[in-house]
C-alpha positions as CSV (number, residue, x, y, z in Angstrom):
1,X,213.9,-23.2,73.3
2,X,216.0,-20.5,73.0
3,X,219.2,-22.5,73.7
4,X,218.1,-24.7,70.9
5,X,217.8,-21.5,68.5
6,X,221.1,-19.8,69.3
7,X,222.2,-23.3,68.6
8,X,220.7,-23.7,64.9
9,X,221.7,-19.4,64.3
10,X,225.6,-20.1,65.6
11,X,226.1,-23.7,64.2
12,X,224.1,-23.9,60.8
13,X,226.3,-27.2,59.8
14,X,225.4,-29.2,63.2
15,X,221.3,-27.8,62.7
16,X,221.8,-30.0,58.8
17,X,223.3,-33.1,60.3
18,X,220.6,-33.2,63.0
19,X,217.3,-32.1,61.2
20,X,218.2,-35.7,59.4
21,X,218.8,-37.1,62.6
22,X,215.7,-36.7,64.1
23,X,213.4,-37.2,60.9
24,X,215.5,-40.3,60.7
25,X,213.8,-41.2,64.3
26,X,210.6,-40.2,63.5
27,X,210.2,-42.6,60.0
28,X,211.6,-45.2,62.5
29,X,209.5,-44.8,65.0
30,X,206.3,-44.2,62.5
31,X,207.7,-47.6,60.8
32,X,207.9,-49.7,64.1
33,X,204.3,-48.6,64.8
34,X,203.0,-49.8,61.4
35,X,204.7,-53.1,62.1
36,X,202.8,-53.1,65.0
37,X,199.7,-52.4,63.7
38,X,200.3,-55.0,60.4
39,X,201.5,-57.5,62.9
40,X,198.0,-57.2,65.1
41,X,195.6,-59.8,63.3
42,X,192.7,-58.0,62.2
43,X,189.0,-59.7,64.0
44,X,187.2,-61.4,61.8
45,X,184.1,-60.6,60.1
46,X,180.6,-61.6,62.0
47,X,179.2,-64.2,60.0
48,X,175.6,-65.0,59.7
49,X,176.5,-68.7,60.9
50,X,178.7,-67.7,63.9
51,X,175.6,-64.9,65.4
52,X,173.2,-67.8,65.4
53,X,176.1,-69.9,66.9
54,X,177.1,-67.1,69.7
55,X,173.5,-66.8,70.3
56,X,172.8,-70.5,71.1
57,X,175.5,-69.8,73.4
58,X,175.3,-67.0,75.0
59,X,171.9,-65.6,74.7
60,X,169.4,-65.2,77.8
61,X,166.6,-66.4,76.6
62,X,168.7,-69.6,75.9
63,X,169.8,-69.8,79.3
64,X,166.5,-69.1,81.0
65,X,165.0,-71.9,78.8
66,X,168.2,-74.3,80.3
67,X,167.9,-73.4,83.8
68,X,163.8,-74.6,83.4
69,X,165.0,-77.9,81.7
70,X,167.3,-78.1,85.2
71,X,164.5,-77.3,87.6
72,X,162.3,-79.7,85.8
73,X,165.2,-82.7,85.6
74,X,165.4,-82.2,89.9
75,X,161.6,-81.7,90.3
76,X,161.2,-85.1,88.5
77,X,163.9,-86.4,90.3
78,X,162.5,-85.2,93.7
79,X,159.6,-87.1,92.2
80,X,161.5,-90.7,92.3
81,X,163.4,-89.7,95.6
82,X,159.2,-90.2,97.0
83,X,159.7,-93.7,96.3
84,X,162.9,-94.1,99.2
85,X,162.6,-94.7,102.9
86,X,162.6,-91.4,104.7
87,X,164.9,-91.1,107.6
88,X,164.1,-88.2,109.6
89,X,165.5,-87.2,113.3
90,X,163.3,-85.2,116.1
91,X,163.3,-83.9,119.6
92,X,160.4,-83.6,121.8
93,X,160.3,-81.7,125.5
94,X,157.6,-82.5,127.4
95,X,156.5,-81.2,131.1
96,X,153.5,-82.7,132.4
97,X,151.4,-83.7,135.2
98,X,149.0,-86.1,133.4
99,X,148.9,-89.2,136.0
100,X,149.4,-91.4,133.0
101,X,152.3,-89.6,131.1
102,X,154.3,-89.1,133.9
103,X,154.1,-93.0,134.7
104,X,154.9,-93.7,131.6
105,X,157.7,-91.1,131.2
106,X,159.2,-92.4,134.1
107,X,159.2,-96.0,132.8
108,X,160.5,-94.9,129.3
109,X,163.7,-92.9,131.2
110,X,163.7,-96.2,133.1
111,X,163.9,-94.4,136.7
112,X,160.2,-96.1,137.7
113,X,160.6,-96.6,141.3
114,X,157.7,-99.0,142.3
115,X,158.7,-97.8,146.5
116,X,158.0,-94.1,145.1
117,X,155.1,-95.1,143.3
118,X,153.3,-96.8,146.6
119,X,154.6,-94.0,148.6
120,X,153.0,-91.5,146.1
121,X,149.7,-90.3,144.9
122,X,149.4,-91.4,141.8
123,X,146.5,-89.4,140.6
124,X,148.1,-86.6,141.4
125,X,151.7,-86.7,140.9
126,X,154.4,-84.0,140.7
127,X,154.8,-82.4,137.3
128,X,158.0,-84.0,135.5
129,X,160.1,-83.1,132.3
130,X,161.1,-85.5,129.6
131,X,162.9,-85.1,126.6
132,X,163.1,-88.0,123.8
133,X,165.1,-88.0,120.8
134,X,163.6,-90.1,118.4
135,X,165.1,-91.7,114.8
136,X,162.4,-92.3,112.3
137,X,162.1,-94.5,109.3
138,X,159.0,-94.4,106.9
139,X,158.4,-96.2,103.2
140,X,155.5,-95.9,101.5
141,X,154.9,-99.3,99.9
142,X,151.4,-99.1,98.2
143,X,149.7,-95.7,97.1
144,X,147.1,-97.2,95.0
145,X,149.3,-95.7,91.7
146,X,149.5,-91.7,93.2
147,X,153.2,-92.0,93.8
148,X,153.9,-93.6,89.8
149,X,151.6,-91.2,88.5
150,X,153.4,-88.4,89.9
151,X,156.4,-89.2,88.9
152,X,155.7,-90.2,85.5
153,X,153.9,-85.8,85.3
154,X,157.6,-84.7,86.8
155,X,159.5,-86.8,83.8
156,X,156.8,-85.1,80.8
157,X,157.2,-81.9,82.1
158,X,161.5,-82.4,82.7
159,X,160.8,-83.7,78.9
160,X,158.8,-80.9,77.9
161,X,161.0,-78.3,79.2
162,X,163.7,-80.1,77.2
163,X,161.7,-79.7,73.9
164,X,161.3,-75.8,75.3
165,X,164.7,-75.2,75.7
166,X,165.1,-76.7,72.1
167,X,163.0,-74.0,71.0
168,X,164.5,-71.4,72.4
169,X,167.5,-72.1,71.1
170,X,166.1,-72.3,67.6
171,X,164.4,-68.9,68.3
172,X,167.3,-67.1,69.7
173,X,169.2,-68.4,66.8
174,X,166.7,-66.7,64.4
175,X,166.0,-63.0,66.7
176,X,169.9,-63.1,66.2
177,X,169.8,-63.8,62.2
178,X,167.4,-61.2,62.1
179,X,169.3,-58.7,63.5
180,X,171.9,-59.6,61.7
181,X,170.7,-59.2,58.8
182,X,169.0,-55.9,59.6
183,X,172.4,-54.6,60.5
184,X,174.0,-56.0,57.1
185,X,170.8,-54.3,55.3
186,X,171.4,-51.2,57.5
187,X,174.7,-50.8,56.5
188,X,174.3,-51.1,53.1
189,X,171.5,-49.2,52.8
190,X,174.0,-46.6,54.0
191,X,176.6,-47.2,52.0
192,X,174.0,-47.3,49.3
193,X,173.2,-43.7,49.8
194,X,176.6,-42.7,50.6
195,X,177.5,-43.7,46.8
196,X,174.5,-42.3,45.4
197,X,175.2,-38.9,47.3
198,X,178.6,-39.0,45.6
199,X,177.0,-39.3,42.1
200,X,174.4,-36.6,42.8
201,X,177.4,-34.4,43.9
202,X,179.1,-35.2,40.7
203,X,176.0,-34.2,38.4
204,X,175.2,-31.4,40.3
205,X,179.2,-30.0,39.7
206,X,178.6,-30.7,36.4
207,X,175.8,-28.9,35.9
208,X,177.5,-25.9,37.5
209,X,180.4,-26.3,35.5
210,X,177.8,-25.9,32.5
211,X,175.9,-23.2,33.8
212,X,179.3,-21.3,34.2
213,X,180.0,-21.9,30.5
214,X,176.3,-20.5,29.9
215,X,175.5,-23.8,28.5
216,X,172.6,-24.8,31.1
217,X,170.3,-22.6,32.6
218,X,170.2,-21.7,36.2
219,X,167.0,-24.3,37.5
220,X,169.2,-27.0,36.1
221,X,171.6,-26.5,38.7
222,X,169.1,-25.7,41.6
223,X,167.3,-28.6,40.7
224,X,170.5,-30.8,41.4
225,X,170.8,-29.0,44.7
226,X,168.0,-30.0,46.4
227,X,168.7,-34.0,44.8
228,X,171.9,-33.7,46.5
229,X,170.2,-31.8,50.1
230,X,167.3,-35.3,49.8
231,X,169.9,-37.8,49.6
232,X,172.2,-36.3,52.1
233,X,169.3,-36.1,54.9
234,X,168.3,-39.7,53.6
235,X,172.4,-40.5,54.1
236,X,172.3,-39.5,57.4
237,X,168.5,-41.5,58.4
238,X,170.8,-44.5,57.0
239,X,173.4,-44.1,59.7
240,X,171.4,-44.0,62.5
241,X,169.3,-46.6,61.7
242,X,173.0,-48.5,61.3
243,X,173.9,-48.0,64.9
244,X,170.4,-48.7,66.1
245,X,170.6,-52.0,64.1
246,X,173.8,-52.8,66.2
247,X,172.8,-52.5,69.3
248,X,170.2,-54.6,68.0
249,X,172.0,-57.5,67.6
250,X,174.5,-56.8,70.4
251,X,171.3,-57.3,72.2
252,X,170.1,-60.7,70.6
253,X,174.0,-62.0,70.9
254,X,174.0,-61.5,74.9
255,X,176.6,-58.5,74.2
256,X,176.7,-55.0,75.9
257,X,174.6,-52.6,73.5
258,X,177.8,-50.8,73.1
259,X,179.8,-53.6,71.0
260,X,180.7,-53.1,68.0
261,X,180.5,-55.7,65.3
262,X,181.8,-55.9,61.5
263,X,179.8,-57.9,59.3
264,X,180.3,-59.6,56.3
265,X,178.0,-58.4,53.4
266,X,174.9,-59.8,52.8
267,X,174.9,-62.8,51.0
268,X,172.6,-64.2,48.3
269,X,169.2,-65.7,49.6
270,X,169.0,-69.5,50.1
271,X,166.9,-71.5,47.9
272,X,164.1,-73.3,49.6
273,X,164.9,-77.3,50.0
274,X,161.6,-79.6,49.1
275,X,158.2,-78.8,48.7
276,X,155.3,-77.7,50.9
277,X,154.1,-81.1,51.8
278,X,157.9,-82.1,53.2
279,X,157.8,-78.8,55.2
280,X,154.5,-79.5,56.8
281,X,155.5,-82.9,57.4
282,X,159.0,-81.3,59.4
283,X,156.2,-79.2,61.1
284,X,154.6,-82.1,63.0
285,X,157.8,-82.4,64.6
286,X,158.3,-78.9,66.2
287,X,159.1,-78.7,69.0
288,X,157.3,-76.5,71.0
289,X,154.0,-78.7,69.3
290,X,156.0,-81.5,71.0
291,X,156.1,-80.0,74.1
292,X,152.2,-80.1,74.4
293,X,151.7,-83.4,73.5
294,X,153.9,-84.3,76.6
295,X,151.6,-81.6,78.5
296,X,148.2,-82.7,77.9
297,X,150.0,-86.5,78.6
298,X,150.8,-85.1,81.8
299,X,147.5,-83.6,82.5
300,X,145.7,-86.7,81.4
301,X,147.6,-89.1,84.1
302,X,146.0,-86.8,86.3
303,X,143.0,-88.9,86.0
304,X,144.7,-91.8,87.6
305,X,146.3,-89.7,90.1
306,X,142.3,-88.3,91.1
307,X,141.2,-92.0,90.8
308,X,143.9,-93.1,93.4
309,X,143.1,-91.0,96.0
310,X,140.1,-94.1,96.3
311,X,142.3,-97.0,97.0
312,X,143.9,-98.7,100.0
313,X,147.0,-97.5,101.1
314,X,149.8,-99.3,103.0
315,X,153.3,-97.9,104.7
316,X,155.6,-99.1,107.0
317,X,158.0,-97.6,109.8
318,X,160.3,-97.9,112.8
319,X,161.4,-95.3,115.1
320,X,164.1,-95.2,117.9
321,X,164.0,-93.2,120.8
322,X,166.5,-92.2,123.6
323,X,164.2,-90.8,126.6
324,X,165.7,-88.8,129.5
325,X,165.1,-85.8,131.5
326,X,167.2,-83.6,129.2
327,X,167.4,-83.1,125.8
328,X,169.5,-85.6,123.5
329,X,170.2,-87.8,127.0
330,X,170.5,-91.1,126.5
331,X,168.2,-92.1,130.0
332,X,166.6,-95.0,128.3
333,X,165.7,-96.1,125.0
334,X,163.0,-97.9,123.2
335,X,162.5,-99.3,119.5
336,X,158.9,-100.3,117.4
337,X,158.1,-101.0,114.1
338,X,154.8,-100.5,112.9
339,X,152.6,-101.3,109.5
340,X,150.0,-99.0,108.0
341,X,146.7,-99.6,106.0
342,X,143.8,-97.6,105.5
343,X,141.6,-95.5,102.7
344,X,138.7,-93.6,102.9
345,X,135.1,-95.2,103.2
346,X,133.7,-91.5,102.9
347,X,135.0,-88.5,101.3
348,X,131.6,-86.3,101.0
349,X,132.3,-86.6,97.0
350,X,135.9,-85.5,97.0
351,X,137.6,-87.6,95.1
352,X,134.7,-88.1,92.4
353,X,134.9,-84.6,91.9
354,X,138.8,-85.0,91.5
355,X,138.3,-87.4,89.0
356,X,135.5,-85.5,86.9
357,X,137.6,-82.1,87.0
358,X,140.9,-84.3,85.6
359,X,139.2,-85.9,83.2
360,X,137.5,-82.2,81.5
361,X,141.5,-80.6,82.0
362,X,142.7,-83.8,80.6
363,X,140.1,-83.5,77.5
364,X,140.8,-79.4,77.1
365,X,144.6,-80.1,76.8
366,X,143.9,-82.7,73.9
367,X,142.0,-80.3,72.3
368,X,144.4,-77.4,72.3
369,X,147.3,-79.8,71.1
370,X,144.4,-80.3,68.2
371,X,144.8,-76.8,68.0
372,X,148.3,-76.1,68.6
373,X,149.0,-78.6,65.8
374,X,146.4,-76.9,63.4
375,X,148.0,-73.4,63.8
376,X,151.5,-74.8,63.1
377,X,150.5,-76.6,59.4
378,X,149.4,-72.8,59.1
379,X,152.0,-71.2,60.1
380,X,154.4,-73.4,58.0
381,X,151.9,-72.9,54.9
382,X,151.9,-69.3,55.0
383,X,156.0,-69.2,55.7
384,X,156.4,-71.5,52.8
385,X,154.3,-69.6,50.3
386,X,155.8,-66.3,52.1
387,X,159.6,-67.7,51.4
388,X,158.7,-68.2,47.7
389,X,157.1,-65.2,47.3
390,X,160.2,-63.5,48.4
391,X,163.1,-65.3,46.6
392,X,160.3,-64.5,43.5
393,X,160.3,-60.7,44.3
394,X,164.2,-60.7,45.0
395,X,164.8,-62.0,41.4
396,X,162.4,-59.2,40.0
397,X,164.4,-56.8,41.5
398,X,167.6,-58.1,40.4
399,X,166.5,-57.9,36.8
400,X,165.1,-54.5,37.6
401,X,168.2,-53.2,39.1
402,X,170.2,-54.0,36.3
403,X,167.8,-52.5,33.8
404,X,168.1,-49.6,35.8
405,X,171.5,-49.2,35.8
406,X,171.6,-49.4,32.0
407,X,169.0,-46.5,32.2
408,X,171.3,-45.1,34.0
409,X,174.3,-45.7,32.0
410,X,172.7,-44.3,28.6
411,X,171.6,-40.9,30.4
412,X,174.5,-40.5,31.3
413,X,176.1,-40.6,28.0
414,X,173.2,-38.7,26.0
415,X,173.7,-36.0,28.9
416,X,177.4,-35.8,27.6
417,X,176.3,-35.3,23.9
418,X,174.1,-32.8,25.1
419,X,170.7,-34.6,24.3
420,X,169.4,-35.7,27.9
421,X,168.4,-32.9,30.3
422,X,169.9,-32.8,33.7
423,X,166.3,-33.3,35.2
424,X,167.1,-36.9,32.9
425,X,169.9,-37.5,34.5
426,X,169.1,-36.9,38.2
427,X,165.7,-39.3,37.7
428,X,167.9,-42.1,36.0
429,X,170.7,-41.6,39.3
430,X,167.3,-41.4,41.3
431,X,165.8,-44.4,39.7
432,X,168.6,-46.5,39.7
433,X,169.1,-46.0,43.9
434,X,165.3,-46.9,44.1
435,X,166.4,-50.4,42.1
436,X,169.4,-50.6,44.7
437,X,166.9,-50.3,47.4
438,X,164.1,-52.5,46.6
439,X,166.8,-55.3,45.5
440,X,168.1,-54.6,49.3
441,X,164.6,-54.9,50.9
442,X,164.2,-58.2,48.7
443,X,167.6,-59.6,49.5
444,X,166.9,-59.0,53.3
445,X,163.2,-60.4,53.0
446,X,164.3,-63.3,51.5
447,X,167.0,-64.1,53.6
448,X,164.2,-63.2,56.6
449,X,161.7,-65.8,55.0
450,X,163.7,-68.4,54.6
451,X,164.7,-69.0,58.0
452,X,161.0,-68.2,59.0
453,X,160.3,-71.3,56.8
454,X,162.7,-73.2,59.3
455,X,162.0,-71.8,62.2
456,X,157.7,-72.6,61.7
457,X,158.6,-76.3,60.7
458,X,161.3,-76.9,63.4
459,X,164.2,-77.1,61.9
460,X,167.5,-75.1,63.0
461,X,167.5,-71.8,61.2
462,X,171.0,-72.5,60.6
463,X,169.7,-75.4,57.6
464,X,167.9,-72.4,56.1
465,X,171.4,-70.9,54.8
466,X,173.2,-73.8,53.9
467,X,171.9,-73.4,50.4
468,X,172.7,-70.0,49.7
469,X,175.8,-67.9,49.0
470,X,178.9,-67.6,51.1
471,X,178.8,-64.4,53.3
472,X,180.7,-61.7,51.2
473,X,180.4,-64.0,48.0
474,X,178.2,-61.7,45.0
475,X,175.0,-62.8,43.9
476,X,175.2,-64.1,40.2
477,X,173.8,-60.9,38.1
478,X,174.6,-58.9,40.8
479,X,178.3,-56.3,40.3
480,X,181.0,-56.4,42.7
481,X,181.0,-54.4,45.6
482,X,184.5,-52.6,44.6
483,X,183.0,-52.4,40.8
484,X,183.1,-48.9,39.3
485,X,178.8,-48.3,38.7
486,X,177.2,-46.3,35.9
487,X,176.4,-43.0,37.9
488,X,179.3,-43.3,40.7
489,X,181.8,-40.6,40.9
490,X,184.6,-43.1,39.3
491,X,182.3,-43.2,36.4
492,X,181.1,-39.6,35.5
493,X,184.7,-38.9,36.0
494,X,185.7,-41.3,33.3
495,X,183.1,-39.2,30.8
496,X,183.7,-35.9,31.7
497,X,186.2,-35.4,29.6
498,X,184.2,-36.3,26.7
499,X,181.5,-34.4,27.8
500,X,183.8,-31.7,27.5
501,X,184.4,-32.1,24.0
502,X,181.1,-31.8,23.0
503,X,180.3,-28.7,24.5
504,X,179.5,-27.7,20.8
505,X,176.9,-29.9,21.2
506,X,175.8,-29.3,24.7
507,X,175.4,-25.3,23.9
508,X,172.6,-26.2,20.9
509,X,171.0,-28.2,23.3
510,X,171.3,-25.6,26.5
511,X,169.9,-23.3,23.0
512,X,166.9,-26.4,22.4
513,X,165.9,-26.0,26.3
514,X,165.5,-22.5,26.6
């Protein structure tokens, strides 16, 4: 350092030439790194259509429901695998004294000696070992209709679980819409206030402004202060129901809770395709409704199942055995192939019982499909008549929003002759957020509704949006986001000046209030 100042003292003409120098590197390097940061592509916007997409995709709810569609497919296909011969492979050690196993254990490892056998006791022989190694074939070939009926439960429920995982899908496409659009309606909600707490700011400086001049009295001001302390503390509420709101969908997307996401803005709510009796015909098909239909099929082939458990059934197998003193020896061997036939003459009431307790699960599971089916034409009712109600109350609200804005608009102006009080102006600023707000909530509701109305009948969530507005398209009616608003700083800016010039009138009406 202190080289460096002797330097610039000594040598005043080098210090010139190299201050340039090294501002010169610094707009270069400050240039390179703005080309950097141009040249990165910026992400692209979340859009409604992609979250219900990256949900069906990555969502665990969606991948628990596929993992129970797999376990189902191999239980139904250990189901048909009953139907195969069964090759299985044991070993058996034996040591024994028994007078007729050890005869026959000696003829099996074909060592019989019939000299030994004369020459010995043969009721009381010496204890011998034997180890055969036997190769089994079985095949059930009649099982008086168990085995088809058993199979034909594992392929309902395989095709039940595929009708669940449907759902699922369908529902982790709509949790995921939901958030989304609770973090779209979060965010502007915040943004909402962030605006109005700039326009509150701006009347209360002008109100101070005023009351400097002696033109307002000092409750006008103080009465702006507190606007501007409510909307601030409302400000902040906004935010942090923002971030919750994210980790919200981060959640429903299969994301950490600590992603970040940027949204497009909310778009218009879809109009409702068809009437109520299409709908509830689209509900007959949902299917989770679907899903118990194949259940209470399943449970009422359990009536055959019970009612097999009666009739004769037949099997067949061979076997191959290698007999020796040791085990897997190869001493001697031996083959037979037998046939099996048989059922029960008496059961103490067993299978009757069977039977009677199938056929009462068999008619309880009809008569909660009844049910099942019942509460759906509900449920698509009220979401029908709740989606209307909502896409009513959103248009309400846009009219209302833009009446209020006017309000707000004329205040404004009548403040700046000096007519309107600054109480007037802070309820028309006041009154037009409320409008902004409740056209929010209605936007939001609407969009909610909607795909409720396709989720209750069955249908993708994603045909509920194909209707409405682009993602970060405005609503017909509705002003641009960018727009310059009656009450925003932009705005009272633009009038202050005249405001200014009719402090004449302002001070008779400062004169009229007190």
């Amino acid at each position: 350092m202190g080289l460096q100042r002797r330097h610039a003292v000594s040598s005043r003409g080098t210090w010139r030439v190299a201050a340039p120098s090294a501002a010169a590197l610094v707009l270069a390097l400050a240039g390179a790194l703005a080309g950097t940061a141009a040249a990165a592509p910026a992400a692209p916007a979340l859009t409604l259509e992609r979250a219900m997409a990256l949900a069906r995709e990555g969502a665990r709810p969606v991948a628990a429901a596929e993992a129970r569609g797999r376990a189902a497919e191999a239980r139904a296909d250990e189901a048909r695998a009953q139907r195969l011969p069964r090759l299985t492979v044991t070993e058996i050690w034996l040591r024994t004294d028994s007078p007729a196993e050890a005869f026959a254990l000696q003829l099996n490892q074909e060592v019989f000696s019939f000299a030994e056998f004369v020459a010995s006791d043969p009721n009381d022989p010496d204890p011998i070992e034997a180890a055969t190694t036997r190769f089994e074939v079985s095949l059930p070939l009649y099982t008086g209709g168990e085995l088809n009926g058993r199979i034909r439960q594992a392929e309902l429920a395989a095709e039940a679980a595929g009708a669940g995982a449907s759902r699922a899908g369908d529902g982790a496409a709509f949790a995921a819409a939901e958030a989304w659009v609770r973090l779209a309606q979060a965010r502007e909600q915040a943004a909402l206030l962030e605006r109005s707490l700039a326009t509150v700011e701006a009347h209360a400086a002008r109100a101070r402004a005023y009351v400097e001049q002696g033109m307002l009295v000092a409750s006008e001001l103080l009465r702006a202060q507190v606007e501007v302390a409510r909307v601030a503390d409302l400000a902040v509420s906004a935010e942090g129901a923002a971030r919750t709101a994210e980790a919200a969908l981060s959640l429903r997307l299969g994301a950490p809770l600590g992603s970040s996401w940027e949204l497009a803005s909310l778009p218009a709510p879809p109009e409702p395709a068809g009437d109520l009796e299409i709908w509830l015909a689209r509900g007959g098909e949902r299917p989770d409704l679907a899903a118990g239909r194949l259940g209470a099929e399943a449970v009422a082939l359990e009536v055959a199942v019970a009612r097999a458990g009666r009739r004769l059934r037949v099997g067949l197998s061979a076997r191959y055995d290698f007999v020796d003193d040791v085990p897997f020896g190869t001493g001697g061997d031996s083959a037979a192939i037998q046939a099996m036939a048989g059922f029960d003459l008496f059961a103490g009431g067993r299978h009757r019982a069977a039977v009677a307790a199938a056929e009462a699960e068999a008619e309880a599971a009809a008569r909660e499909v009844e049910e099942l089916a019942e509460a759906v034409r509900l449920e698509v009712r009220s979401a029908y008549e709740a989606a209307a109600t909502a896409r009513s109350r959103h248009a309400t609200a846009v009219q209302a929003l833009a009446v209020a804005a006017e309000v707000e608009r004329i205040t404004s102006e009548r403040f700046g002759q000096g007519v309107a009080r600054t109480i007037d102006l802070i309820d028309a600023a006041t009154a037009r957020r409320e409008a902004e707000t409740r056209e929010l909530v209605a936007r939001a509701e609407a969009h909610l509704s909607a795909l409720g109305l396709a989720l209750a009948a069955g249908r993708p969530p994603e045909e509920a949006i194909a209707g409405g507005a682009r993602a970060g398209e405005p609503e017909p009616g509705m002003p641009e986001p960018g727009a310059a608003e009656a009450g925003t700083p932009e705005s009272v800016a633009g009038r202050s000046d005249d405001a200014e010039q009719q402090s004449g009138a302002a001070a008779g009406h400062r004169s009229g209030e007190e």
